[in-house]
mmCIF file as gemmi writes it, N, C-alpha and C atoms, coordinates in Angstrom:
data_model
loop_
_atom_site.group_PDB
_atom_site.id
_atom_site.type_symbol
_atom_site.label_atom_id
_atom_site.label_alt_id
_atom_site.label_comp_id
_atom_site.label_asym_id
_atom_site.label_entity_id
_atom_site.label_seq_id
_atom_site.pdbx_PDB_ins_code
_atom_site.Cartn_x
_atom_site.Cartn_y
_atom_site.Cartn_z
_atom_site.occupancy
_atom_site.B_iso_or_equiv
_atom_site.pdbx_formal_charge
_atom_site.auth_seq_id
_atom_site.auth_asym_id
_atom_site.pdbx_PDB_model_num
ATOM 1 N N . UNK Axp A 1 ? 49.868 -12.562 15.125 1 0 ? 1 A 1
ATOM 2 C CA . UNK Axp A 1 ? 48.596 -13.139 15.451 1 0 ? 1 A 1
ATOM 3 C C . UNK Axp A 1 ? 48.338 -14.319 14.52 1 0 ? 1 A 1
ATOM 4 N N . UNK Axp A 2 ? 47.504 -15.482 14.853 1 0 ? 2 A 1
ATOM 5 C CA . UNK Axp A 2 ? 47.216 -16.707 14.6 1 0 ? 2 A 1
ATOM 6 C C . UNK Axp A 2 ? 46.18 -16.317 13.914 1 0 ? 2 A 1
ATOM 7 N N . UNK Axp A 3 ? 46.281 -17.616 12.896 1 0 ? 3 A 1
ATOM 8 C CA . UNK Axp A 3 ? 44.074 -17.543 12.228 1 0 ? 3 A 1
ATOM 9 C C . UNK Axp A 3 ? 44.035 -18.974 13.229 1 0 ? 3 A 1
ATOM 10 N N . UNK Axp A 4 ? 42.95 -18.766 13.061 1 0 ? 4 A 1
ATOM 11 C CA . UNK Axp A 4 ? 42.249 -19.74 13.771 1 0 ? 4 A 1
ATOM 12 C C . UNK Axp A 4 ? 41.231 -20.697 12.657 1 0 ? 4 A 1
ATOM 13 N N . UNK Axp A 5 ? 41.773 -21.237 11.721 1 0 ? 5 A 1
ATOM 14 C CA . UNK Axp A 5 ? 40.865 -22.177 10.627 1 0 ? 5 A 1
ATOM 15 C C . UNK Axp A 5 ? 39.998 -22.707 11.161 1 0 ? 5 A 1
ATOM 16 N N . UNK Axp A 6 ? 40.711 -24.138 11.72 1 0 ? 6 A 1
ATOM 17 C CA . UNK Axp A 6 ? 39.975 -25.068 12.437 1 0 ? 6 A 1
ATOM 18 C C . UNK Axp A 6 ? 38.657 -24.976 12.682 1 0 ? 6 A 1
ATOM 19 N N . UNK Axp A 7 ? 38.673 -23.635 13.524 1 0 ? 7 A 1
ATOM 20 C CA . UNK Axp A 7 ? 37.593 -23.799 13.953 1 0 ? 7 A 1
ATOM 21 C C . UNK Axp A 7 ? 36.4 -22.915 13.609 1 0 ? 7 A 1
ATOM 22 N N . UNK Axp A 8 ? 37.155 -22.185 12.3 1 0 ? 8 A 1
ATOM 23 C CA . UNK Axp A 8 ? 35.831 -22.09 11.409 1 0 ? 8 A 1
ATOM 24 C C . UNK Axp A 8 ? 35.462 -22.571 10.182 1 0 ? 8 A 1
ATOM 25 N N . UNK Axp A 9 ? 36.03 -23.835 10.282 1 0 ? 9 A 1
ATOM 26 C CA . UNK Axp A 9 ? 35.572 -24.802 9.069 1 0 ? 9 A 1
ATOM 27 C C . UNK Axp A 9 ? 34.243 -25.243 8.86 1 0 ? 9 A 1
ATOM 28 N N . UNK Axp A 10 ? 33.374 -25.552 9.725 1 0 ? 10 A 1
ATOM 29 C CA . UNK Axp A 10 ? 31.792 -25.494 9.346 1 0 ? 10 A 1
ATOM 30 C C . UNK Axp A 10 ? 31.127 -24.751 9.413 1 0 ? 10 A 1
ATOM 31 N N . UNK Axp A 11 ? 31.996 -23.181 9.864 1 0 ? 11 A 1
ATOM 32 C CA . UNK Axp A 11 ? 30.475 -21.938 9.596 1 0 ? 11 A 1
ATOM 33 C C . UNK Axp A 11 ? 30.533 -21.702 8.646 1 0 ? 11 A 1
ATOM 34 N N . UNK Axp A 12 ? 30.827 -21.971 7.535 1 0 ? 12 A 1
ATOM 35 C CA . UNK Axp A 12 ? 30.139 -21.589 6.188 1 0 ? 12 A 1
ATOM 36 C C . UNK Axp A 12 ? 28.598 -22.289 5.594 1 0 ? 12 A 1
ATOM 37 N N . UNK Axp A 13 ? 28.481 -23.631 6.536 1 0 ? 13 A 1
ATOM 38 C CA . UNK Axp A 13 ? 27.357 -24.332 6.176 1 0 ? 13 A 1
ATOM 39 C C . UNK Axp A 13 ? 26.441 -23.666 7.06 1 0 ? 13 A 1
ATOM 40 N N . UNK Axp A 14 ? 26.312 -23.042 8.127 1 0 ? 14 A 1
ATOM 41 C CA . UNK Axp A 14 ? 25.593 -22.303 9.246 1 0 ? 14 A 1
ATOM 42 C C . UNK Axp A 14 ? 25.275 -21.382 8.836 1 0 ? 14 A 1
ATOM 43 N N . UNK Axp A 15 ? 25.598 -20.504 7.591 1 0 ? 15 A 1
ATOM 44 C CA . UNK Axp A 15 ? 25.056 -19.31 7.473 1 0 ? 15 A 1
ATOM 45 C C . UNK Axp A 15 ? 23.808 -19.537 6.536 1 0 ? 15 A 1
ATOM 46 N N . UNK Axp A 16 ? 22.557 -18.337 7.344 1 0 ? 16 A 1
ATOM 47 C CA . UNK Axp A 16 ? 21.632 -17.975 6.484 1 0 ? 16 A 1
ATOM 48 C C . UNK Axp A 16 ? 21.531 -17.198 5.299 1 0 ? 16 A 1
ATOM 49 N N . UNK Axp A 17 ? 21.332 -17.639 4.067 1 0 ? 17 A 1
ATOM 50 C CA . UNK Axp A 17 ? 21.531 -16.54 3.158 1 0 ? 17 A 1
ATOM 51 C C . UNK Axp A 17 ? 19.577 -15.689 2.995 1 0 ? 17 A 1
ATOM 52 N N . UNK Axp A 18 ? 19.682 -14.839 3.126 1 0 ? 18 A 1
ATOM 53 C CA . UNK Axp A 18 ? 18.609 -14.098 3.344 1 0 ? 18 A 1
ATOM 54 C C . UNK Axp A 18 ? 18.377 -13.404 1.939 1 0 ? 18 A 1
ATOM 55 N N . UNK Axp A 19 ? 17.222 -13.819 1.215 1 0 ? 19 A 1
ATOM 56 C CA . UNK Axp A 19 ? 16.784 -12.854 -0.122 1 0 ? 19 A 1
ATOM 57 C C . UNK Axp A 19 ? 17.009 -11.379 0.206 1 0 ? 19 A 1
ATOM 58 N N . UNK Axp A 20 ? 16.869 -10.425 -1.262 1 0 ? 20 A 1
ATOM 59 C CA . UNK Axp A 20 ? 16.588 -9.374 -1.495 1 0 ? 20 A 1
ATOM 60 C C . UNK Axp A 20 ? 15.566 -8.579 -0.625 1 0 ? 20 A 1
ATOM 61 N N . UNK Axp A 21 ? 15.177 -7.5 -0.813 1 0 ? 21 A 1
ATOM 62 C CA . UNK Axp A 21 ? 13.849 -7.276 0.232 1 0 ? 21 A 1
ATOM 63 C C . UNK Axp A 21 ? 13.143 -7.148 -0.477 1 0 ? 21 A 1
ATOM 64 N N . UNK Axp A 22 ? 12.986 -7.237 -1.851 1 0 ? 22 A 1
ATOM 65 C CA . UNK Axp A 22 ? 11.885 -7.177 -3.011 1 0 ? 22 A 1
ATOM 66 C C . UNK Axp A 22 ? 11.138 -8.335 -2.719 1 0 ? 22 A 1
ATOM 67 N N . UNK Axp A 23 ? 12.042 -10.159 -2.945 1 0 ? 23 A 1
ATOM 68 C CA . UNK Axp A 23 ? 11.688 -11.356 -2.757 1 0 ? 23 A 1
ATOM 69 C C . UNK Axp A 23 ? 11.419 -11.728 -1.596 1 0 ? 23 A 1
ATOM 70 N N . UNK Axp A 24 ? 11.637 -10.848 -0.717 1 0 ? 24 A 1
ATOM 71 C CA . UNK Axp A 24 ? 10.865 -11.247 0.814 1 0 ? 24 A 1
ATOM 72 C C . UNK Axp A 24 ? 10.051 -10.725 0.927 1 0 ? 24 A 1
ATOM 73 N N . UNK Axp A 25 ? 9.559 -9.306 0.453 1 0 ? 25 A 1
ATOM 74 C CA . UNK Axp A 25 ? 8.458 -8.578 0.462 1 0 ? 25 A 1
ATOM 75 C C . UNK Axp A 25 ? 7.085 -9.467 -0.113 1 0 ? 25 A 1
ATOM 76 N N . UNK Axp A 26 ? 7.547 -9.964 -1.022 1 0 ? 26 A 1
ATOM 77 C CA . UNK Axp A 26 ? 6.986 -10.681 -2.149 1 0 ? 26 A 1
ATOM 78 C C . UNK Axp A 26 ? 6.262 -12.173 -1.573 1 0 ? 26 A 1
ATOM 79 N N . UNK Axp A 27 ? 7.273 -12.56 -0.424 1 0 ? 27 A 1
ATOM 80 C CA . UNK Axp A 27 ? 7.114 -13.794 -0.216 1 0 ? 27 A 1
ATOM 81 C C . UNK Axp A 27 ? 6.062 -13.803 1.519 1 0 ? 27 A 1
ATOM 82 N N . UNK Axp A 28 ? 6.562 -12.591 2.126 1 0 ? 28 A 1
ATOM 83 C CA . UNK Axp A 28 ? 5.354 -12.132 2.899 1 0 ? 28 A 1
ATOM 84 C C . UNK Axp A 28 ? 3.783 -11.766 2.32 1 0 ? 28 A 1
ATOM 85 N N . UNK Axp A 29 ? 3.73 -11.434 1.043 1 0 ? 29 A 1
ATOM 86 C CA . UNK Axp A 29 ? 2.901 -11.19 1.19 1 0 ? 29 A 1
ATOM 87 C C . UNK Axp A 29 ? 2.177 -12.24 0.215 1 0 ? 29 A 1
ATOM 88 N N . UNK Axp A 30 ? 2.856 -13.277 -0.234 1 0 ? 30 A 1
ATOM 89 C CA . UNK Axp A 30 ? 2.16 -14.763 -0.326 1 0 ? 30 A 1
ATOM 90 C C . UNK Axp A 30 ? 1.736 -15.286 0.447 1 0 ? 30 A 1
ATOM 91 N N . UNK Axp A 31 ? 2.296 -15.524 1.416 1 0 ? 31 A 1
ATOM 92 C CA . UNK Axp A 31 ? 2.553 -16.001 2.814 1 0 ? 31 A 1
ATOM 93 C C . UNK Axp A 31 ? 0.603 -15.553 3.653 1 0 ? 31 A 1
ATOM 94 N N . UNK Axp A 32 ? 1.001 -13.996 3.589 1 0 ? 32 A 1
ATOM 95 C CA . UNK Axp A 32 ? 0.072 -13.495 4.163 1 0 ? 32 A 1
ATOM 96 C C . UNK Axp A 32 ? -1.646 -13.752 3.535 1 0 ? 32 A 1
ATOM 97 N N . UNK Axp A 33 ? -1.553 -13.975 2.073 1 0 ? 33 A 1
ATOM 98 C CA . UNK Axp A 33 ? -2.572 -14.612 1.311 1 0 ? 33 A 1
ATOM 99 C C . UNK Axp A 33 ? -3.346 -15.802 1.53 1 0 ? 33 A 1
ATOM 100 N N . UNK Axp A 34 ? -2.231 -16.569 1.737 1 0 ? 34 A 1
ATOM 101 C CA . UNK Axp A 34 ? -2.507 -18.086 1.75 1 0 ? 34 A 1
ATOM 102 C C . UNK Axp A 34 ? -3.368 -18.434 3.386 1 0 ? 34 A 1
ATOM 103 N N . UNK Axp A 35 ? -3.201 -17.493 4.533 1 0 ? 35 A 1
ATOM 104 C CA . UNK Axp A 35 ? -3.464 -17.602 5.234 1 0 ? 35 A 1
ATOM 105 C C . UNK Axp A 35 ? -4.841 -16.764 5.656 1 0 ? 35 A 1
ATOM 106 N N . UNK Axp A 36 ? -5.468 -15.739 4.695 1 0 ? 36 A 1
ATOM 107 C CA . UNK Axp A 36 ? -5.991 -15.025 4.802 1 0 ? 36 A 1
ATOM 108 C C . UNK Axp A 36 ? -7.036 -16.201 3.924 1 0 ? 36 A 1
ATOM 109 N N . UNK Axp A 37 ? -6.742 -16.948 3.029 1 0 ? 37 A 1
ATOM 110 C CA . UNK Axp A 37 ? -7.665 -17.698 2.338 1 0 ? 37 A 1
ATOM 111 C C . UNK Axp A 37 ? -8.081 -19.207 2.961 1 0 ? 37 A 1
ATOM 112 N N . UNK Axp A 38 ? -6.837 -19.37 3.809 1 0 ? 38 A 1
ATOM 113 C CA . UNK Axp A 38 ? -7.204 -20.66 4.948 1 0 ? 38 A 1
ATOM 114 C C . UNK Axp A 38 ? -8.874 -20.155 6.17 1 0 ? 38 A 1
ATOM 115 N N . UNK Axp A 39 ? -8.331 -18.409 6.429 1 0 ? 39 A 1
ATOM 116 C CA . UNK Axp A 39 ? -9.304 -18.471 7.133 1 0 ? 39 A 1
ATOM 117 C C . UNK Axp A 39 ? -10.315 -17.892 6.813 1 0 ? 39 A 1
ATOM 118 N N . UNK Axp A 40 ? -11.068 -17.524 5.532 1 0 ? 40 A 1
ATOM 119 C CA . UNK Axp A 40 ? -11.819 -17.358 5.166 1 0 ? 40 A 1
ATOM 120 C C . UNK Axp A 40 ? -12.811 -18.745 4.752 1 0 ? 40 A 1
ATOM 121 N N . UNK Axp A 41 ? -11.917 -19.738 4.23 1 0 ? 41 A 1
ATOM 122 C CA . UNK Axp A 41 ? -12.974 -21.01 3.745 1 0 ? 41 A 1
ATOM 123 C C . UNK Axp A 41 ? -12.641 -22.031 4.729 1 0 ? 41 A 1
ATOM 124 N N . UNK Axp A 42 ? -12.349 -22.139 5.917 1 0 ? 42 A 1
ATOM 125 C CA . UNK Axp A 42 ? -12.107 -22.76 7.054 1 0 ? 42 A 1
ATOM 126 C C . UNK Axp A 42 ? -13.758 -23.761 7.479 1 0 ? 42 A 1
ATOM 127 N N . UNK Axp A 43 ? -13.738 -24.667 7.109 1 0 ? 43 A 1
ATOM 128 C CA . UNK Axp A 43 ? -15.125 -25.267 7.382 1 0 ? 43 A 1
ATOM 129 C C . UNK Axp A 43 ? -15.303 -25.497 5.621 1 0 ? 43 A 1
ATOM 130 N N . UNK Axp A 44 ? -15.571 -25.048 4.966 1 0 ? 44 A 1
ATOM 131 C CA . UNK Axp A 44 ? -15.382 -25.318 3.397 1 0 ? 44 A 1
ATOM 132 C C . UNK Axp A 44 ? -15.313 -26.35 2.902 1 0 ? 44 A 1
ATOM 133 N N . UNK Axp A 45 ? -16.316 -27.353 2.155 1 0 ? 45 A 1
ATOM 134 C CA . UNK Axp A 45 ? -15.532 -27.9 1.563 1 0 ? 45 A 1
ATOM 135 C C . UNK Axp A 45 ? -15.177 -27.599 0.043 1 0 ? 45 A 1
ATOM 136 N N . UNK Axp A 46 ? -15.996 -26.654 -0.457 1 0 ? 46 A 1
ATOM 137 C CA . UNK Axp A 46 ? -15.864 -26.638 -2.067 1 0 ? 46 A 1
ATOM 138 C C . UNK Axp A 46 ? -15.63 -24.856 -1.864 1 0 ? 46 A 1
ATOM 139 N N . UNK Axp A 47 ? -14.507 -24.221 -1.512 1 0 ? 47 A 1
ATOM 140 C CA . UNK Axp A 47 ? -14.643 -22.873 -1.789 1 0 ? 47 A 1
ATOM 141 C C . UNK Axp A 47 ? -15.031 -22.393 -3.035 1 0 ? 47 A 1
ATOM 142 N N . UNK Axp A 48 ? -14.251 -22.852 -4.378 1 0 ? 48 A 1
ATOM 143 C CA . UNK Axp A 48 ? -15.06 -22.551 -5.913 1 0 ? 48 A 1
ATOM 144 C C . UNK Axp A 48 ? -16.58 -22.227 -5.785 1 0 ? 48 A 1
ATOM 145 N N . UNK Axp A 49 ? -17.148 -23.179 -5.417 1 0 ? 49 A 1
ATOM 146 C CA . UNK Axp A 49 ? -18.907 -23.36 -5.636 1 0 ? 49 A 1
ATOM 147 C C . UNK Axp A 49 ? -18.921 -22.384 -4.794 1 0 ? 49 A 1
ATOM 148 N N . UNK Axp A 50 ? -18.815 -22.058 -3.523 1 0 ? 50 A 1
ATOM 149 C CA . UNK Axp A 50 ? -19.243 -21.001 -2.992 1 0 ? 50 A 1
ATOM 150 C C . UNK Axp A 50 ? -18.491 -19.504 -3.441 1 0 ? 50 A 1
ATOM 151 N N . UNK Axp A 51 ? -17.609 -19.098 -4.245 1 0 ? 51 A 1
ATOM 152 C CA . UNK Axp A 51 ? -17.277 -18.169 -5.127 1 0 ? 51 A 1
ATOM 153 C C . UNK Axp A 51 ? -18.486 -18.072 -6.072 1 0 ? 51 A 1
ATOM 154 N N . UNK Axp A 52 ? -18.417 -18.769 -6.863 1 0 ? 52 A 1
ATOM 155 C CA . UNK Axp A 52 ? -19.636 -18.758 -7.957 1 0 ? 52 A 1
ATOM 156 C C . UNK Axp A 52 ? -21.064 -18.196 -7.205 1 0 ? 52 A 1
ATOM 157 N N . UNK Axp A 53 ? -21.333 -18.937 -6.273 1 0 ? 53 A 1
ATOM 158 C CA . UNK Axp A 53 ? -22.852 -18.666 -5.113 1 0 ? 53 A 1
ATOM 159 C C . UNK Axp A 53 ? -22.555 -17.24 -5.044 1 0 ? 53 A 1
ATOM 160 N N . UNK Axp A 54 ? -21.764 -16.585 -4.616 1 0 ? 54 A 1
ATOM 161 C CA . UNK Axp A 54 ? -21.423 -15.253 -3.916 1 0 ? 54 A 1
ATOM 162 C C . UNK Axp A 54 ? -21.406 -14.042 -4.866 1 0 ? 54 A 1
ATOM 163 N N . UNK Axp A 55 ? -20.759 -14.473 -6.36 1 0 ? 55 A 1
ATOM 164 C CA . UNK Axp A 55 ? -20.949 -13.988 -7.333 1 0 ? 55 A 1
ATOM 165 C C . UNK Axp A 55 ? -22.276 -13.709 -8.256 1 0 ? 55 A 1
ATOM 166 N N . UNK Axp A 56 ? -22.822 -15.136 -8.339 1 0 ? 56 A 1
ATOM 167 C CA . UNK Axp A 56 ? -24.287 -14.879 -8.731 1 0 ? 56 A 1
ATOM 168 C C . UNK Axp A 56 ? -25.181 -13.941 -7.965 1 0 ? 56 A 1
ATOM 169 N N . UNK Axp A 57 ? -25.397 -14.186 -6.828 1 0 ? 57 A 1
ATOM 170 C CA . UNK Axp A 57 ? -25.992 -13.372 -5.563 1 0 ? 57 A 1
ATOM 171 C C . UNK Axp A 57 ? -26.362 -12.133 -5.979 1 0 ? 57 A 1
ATOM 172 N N . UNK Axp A 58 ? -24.182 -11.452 -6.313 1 0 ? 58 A 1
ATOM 173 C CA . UNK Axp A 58 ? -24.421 -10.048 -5.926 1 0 ? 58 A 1
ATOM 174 C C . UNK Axp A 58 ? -24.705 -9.601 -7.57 1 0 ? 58 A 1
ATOM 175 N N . UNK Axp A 59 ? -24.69 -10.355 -8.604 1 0 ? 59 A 1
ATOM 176 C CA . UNK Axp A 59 ? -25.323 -10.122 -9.801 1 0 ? 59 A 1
ATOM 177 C C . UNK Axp A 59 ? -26.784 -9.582 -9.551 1 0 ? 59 A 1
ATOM 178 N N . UNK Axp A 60 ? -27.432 -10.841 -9.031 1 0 ? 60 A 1
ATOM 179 C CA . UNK Axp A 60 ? -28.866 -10.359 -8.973 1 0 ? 60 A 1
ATOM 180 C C . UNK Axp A 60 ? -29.677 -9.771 -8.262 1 0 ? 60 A 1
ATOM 181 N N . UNK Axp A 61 ? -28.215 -9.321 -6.889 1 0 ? 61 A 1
ATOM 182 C CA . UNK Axp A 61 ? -29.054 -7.568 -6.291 1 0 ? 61 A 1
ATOM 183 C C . UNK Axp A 61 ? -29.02 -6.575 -7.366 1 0 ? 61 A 1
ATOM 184 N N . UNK Axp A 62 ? -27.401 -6.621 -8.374 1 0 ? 62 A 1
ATOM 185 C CA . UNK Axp A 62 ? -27.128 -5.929 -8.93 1 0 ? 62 A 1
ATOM 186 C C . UNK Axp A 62 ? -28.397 -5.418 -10.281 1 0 ? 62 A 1
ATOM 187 N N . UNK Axp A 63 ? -28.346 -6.395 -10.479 1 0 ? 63 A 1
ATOM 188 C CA . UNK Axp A 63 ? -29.945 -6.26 -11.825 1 0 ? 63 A 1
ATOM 189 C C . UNK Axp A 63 ? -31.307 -5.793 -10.692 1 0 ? 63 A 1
ATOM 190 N N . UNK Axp A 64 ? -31.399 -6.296 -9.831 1 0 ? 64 A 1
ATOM 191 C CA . UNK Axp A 64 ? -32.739 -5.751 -8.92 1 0 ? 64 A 1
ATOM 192 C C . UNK Axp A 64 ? -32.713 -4.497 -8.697 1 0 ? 64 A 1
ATOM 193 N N . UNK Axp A 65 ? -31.022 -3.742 -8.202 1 0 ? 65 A 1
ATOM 194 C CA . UNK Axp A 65 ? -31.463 -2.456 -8.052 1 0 ? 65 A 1
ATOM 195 C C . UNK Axp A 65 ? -31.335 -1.244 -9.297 1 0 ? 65 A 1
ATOM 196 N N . UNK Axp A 66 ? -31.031 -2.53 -10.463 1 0 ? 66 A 1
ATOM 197 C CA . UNK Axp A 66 ? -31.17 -1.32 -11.741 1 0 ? 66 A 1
ATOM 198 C C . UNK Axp A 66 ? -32.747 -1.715 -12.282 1 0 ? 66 A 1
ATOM 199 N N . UNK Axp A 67 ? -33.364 -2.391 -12.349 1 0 ? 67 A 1
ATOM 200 C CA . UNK Axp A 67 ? -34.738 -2.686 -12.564 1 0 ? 67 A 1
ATOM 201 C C . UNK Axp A 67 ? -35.065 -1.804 -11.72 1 0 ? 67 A 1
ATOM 202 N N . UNK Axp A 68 ? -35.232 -1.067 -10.629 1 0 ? 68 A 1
ATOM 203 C CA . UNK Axp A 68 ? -36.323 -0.153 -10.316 1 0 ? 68 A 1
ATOM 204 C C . UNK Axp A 68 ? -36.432 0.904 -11.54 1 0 ? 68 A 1
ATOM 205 N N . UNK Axp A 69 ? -38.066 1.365 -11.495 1 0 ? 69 A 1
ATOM 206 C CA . UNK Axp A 69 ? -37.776 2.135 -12.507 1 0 ? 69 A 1
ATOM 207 C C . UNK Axp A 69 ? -37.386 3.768 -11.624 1 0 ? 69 A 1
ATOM 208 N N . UNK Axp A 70 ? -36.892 4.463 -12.592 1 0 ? 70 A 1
ATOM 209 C CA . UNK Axp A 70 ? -36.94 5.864 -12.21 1 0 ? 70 A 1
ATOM 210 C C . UNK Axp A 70 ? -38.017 6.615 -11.845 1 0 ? 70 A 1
ATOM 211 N N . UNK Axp A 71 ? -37.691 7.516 -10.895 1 0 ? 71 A 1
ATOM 212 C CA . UNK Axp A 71 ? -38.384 8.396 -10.319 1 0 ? 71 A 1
ATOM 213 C C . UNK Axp A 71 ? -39.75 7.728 -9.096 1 0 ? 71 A 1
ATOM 214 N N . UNK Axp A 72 ? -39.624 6.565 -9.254 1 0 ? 72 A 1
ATOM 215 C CA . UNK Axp A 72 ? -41.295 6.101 -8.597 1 0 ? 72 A 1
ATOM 216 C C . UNK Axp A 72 ? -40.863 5.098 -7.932 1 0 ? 72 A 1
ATOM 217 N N . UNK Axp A 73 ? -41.81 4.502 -7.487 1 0 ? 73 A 1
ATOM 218 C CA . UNK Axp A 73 ? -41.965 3.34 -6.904 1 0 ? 73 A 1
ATOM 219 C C . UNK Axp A 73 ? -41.895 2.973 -5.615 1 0 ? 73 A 1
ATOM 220 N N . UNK Axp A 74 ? -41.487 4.245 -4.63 1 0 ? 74 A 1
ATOM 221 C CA . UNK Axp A 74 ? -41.313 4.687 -3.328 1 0 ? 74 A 1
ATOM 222 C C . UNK Axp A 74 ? -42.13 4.875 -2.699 1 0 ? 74 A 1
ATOM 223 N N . UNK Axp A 75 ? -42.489 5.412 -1.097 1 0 ? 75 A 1
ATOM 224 C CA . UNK Axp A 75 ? -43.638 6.213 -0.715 1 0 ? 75 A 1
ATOM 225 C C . UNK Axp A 75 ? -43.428 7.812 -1.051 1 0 ? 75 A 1
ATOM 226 N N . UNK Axp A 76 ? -44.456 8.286 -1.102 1 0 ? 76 A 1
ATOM 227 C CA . UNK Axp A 76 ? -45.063 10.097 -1.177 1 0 ? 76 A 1
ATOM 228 C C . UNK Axp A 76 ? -44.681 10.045 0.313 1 0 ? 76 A 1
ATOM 229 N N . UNK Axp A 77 ? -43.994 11.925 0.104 1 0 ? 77 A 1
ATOM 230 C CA . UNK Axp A 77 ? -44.558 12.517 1.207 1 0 ? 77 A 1
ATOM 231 C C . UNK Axp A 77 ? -45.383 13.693 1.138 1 0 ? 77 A 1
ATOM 232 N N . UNK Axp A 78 ? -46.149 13.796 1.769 1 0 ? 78 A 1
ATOM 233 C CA . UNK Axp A 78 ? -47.351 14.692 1.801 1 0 ? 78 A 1
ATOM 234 C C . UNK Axp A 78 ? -47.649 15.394 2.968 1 0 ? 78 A 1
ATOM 235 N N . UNK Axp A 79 ? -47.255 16.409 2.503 1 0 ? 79 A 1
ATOM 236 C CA . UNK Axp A 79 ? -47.079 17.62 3.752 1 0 ? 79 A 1
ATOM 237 C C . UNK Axp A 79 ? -48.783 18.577 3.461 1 0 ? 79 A 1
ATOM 238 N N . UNK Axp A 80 ? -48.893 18.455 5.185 1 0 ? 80 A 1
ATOM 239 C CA . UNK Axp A 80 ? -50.682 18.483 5.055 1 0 ? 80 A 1
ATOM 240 C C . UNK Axp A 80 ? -50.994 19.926 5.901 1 0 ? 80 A 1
């Protein structure tokens, strides 16, 4: 039987070399980020400033709902 060279002299440039599945895992789920953050600030122009906005916000529900004081400040119920 014959080799046949010739005519596999340029599939070595044709082949895909395919990462690890750690670095593809890795690279999906960059992948999957970058697109999850396209469509979240889509219309956006300053996503930062609106991070900061979103952050302050939930600060100052956060202090509002520890400022209630204890035990009060609710309605009674009054069973008649």
């Amino acid at each position: 039987m014959g080799m046949c060279l010739p005519c596999l002299s340029g599939a070595g440039d044709d082949v895909v070399v395919t990462p690890d599945p750690e670095t593809r895992r890795r690279q999906l789920a960059e992948a999957a980020e970058k697109r999850q953050k396209e469509i979240t600030y889509r219309g956006v122009k300053n996503p930062e400033a609106l991070e900061r906005k979103k952050k302050k916000q939930e600060e100052t529900e956060k202090q509002n709902m520890n400022s209630v004081p204890p035990g009060g400040g609710g309605l009674r119920w009054q069973v008649g």
